[in-house]
Z-matrix of the N, CA and C atoms (Angstrom, degrees):
N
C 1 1.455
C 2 1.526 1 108.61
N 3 1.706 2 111.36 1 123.98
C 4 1.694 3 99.76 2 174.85
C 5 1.343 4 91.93 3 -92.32
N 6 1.655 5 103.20 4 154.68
C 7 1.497 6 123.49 5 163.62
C 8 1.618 7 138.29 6 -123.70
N 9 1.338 8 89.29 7 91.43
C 10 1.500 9 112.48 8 -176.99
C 11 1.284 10 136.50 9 -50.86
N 12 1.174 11 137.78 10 111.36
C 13 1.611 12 158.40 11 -176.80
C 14 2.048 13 94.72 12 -83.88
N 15 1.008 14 118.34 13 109.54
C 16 1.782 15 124.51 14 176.90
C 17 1.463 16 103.64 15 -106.85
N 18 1.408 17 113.90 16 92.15
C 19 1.575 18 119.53 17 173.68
C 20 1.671 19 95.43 18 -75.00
N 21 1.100 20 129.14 19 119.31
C 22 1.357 21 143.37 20 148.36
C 23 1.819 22 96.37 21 118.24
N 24 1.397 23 103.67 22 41.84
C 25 1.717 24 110.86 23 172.17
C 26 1.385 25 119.43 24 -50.21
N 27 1.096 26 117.10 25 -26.58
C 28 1.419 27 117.52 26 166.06
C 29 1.403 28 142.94 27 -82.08
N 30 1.236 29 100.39 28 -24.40
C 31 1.616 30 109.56 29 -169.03
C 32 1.825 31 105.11 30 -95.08
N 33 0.786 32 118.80 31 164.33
C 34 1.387 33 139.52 32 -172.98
C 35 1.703 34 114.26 33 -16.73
N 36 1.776 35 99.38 34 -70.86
C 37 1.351 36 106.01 35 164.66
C 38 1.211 37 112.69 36 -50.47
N 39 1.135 38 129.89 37 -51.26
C 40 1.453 39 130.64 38 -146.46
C 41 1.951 40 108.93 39 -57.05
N 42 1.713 41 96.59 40 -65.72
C 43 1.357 42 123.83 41 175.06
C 44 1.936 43 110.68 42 -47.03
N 45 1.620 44 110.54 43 -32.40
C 46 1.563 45 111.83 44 170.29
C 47 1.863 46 108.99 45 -81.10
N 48 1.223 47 107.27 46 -25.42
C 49 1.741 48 101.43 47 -169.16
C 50 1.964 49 83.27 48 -70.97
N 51 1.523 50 109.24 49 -53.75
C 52 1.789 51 121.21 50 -159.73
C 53 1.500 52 94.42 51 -58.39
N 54 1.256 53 143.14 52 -17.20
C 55 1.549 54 137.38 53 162.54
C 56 1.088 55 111.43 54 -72.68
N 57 1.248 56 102.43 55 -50.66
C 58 2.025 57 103.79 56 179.56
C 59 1.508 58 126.72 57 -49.65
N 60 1.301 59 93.44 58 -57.22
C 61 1.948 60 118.86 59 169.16
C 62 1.797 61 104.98 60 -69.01
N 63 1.307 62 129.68 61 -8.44
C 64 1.274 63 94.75 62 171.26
C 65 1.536 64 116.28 63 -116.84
N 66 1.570 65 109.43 64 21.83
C 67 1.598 66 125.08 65 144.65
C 68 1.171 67 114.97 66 -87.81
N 69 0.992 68 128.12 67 12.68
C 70 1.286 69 109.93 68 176.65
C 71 1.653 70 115.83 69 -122.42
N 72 1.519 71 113.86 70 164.28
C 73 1.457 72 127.97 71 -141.51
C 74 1.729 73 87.72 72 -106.12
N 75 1.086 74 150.11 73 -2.87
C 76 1.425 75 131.52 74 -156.70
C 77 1.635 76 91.39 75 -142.09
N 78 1.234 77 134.81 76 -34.23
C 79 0.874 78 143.21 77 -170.20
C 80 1.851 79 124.13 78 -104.07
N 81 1.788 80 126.70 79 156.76
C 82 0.704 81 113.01 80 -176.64
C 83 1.525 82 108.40 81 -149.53
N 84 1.395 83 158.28 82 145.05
C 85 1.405 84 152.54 83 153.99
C 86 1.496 85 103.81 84 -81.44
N 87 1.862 86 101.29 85 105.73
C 88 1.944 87 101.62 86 -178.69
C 89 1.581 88 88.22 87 -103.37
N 90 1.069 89 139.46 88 22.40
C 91 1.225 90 121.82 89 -166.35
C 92 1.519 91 115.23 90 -174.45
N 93 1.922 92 131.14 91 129.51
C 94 1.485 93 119.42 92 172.65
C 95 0.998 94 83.64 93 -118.37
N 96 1.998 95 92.46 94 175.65
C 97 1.565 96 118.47 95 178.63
C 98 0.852 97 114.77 96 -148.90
N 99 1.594 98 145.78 97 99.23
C 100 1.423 99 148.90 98 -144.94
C 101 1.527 100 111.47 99 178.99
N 102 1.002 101 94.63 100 133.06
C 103 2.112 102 104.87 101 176.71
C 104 1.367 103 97.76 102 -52.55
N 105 1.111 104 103.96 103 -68.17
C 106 1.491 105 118.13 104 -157.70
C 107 2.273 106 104.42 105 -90.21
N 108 1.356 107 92.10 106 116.83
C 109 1.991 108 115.85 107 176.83
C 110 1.047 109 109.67 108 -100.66
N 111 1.049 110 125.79 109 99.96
C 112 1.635 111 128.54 110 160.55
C 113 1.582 112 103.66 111 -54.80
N 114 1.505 113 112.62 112 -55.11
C 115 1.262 114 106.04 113 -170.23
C 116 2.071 115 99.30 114 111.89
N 117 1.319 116 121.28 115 3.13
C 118 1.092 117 114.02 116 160.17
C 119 1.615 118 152.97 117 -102.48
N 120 1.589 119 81.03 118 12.36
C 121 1.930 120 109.49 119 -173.85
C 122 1.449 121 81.24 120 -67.94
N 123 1.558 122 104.81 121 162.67
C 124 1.173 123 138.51 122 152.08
C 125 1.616 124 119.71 123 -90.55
N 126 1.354 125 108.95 124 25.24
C 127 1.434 126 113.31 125 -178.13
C 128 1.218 127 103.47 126 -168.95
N 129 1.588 128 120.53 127 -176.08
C 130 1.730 129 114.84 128 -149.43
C 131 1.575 130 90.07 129 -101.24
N 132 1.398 131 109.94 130 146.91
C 133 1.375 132 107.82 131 178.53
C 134 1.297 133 101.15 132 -116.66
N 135 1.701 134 107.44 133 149.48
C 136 2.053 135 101.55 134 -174.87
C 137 2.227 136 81.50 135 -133.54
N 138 1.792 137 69.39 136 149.37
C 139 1.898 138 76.00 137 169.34
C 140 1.163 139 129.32 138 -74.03
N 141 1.652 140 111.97 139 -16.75
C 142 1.356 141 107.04 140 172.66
C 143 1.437 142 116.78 141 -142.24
N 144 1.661 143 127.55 142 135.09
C 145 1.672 144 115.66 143 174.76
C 146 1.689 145 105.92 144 -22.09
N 147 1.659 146 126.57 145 -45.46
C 148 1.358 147 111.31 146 -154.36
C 149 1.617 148 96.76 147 -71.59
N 150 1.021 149 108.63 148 -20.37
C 151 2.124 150 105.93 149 -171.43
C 152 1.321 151 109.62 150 -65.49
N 153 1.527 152 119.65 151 -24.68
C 154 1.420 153 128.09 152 -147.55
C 155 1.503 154 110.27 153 -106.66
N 156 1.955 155 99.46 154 103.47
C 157 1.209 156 115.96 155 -132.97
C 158 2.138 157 74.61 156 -100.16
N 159 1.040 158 125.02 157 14.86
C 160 1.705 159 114.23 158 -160.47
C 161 1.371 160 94.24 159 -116.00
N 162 1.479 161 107.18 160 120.97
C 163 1.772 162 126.04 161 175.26
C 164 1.831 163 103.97 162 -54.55
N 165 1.391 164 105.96 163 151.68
C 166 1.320 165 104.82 164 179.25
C 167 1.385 166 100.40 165 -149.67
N 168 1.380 167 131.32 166 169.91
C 169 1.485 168 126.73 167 130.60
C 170 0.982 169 148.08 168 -54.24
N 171 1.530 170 113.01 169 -41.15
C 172 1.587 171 135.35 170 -168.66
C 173 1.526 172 112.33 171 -140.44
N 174 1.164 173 102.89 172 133.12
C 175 2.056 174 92.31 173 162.93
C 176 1.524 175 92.72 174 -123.25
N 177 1.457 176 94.23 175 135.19
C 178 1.253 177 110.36 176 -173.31
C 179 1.838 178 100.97 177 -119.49
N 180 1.293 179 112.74 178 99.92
C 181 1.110 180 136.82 179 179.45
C 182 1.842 181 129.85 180 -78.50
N 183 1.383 182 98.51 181 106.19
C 184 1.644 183 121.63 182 161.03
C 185 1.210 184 133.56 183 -132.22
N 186 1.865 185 83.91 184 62.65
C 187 1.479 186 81.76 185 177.20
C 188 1.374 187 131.97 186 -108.34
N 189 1.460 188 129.87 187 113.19
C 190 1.905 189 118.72 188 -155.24
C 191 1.028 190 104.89 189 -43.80
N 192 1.528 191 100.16 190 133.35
C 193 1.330 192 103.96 191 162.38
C 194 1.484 193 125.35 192 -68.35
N 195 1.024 194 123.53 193 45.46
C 196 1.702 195 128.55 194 151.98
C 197 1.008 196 114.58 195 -113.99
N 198 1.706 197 122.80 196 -7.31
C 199 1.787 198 120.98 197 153.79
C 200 1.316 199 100.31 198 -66.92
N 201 1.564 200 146.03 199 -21.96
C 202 1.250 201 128.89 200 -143.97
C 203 1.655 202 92.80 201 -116.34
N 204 0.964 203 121.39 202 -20.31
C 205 1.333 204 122.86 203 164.74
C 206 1.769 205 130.39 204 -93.67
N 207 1.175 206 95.36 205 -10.07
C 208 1.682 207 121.24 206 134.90
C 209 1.278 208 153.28 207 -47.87
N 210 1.665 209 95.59 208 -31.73
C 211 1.117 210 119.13 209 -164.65
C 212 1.332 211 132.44 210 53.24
N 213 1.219 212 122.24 211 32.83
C 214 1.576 213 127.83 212 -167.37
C 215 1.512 214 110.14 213 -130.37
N 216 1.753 215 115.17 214 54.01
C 217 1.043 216 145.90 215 174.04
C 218 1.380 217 108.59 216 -89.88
């Protein structure tokens, strides 16, 4: 099973990759990363990679780049 870290869990991409990955049989999202929580992941969301205390395989990153010029990476 890979276990996926989704930097930008909230925003548009994020919520279409977290549909994709949670049909599927090998794979899993243990973890988001986004300023902004709706509160509708199926997994814990932290505001920043540094908060995000949950081991993964992969972070699979969408996060706009106007968080990154923000600085709130």
């Amino acid at each position: 099973m890979t276990r996926i870290i989704m930097n930008g869990s909230s925003g548009r991409m994020g919520k279409v990759i977290a549909g994709l990955v949670a049909d599927m049989q090998d794979a899993e999202i243990v973890a988001g990363v986004d300023v902004f929580d709706d509160g509708t992941a199926a997994f814990p969301v932290f505001k920043s990679l540094a908060e995000c205390d949950v081991e993964a395989d992969v972070v699979i990153d969408f996060l706009h780049l106007g968080r990154i010029h923000e600085g709130t990476l």
